[in-house]
C-alpha positions in Angstrom: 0.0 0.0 0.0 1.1 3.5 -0.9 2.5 5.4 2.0 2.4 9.6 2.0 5.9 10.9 3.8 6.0 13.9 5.3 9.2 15.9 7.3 8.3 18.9 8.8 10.2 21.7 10.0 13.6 20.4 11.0 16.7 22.7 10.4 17.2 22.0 6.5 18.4 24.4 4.5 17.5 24.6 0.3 21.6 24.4 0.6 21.4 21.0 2.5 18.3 19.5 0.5 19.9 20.8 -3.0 23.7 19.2 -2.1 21.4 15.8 -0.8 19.7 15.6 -4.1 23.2 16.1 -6.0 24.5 13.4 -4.0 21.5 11.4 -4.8 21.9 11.8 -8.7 25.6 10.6 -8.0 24.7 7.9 -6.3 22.1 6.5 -8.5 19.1 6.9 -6.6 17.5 10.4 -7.3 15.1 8.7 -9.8 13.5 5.7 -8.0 10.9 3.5 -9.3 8.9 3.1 -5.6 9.2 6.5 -5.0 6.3 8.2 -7.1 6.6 11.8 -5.8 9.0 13.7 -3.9 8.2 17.4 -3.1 10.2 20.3 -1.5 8.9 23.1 -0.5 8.5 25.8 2.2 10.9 28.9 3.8 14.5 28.2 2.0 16.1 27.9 5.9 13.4 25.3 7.1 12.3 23.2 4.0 9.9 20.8 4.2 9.3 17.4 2.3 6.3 15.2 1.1 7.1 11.7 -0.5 4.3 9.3 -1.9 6.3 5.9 -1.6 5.4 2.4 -3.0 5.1 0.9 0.1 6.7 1.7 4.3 9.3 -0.9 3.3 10.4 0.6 0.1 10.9 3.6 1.9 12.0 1.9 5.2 15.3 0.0 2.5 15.8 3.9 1.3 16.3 5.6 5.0 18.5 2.7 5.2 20.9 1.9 2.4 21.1 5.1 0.7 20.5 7.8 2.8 23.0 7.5 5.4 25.8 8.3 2.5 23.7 10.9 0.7 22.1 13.2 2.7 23.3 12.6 6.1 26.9 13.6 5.6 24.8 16.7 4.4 23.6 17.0 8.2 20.0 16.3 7.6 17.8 14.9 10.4 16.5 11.4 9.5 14.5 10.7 12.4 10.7 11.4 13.2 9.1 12.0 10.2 5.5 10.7 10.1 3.8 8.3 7.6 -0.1 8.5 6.3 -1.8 5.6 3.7 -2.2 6.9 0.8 -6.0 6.1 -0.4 -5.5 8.1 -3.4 -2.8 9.1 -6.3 -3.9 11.4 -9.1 -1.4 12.8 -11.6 -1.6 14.8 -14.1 -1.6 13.3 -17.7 1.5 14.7 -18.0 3.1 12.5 -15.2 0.7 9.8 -15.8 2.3 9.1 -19.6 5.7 9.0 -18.6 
């Protein structure tokens, strides 16, 4: 089942979430197939993030395996974000025909 992330206010700069998604694209994994959405967004010193994942576990394997060497050298907090089912997706055609 489809699980909505969200991070709220934590410290993260555009700086920090910009050099994490850098790293990401390095790495391999800024593209992911369980992740369907990722957005940023918010004041540039406190960003904030929403993620619609595959499933808790794809997620869960992500926190895990890839961020530890991607964004938390960056010094992003990966602790206490909170999870919500998703009982809905809609996207644009635009996003749907890719």
């Amino acid at each position: 089942m489809a699980i909505l992330m969200h991070a709220g206010p934590r410290g993260m700069t555009k700086e920090m979430y910009d050099e994490a998604i850098r790293r990401l694209k390095e790495y391999g994994s800024h593209a992911l197939p369980a992740q369907h959405v990722l957005i940023a967004y918010g004041d540039p010193n406190d960003i904030e993030l929403l993620a619609v994942w595959e499933s808790r576990e794809d997620y869960e394997r992500f926190l895990q395996e890839v961020l530890p060497i991607t964004a938390a050298p960056v010094g992003i907090d990966l602790t206490g974000f909170d999870f919500y089912e998703v009982h809905d997706l809609v996207l644009s055609r635009q996003y749907a025909e890719q």
